[in-house]
C-alpha positions, 0 to 999 in steps of 0.5 A: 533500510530503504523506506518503500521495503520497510514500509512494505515489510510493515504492511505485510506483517500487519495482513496490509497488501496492496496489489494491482487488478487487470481491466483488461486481458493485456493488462494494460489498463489496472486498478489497484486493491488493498486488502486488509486482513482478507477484506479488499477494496477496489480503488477508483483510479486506473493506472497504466501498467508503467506507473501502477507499481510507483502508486502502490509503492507510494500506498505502501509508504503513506499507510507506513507513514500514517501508523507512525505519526498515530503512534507518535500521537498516541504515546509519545515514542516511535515503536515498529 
């Protein structure tokens, strides 16, 4: 399975969204929010409407990739 839709599918299930937020009515100056379980933040970066969603996809998999390692850490074998 591609990486960005599991990792995606991972967030999802765990209340993890990432999600871009306008700054501008045409939309072409975002920011991106994460939300988890309902509590959002608003990041400092300003993407354009061409590249905000390489950046959450990237989120995605970096937040994916993290809780992996931790679990790796914590018990020595790789679950989902």
């Amino acid at each position: 399975m591609d990486l960005v839709i599991e990792a995606k599918r991972w967030c999802w299930a765990h209340q993890i969204k990432i999600y871009p937020h306008p700054l501008n009515t045409n939309g072409t100056k975002l920011k991106i929010i994460i939300s988890k379980n309902g509590n959002e933040g608003l990041g400092e970066n300003t993407y354009s409407k061409e590249n905000v969603f390489k950046k959450i996809n990237e989120l995605y998999t970096t937040i994916y990739e993290r809780q992996l390692t931790n679990q790796l850490n914590s018990n020595g074998k790789r679950t989902r």
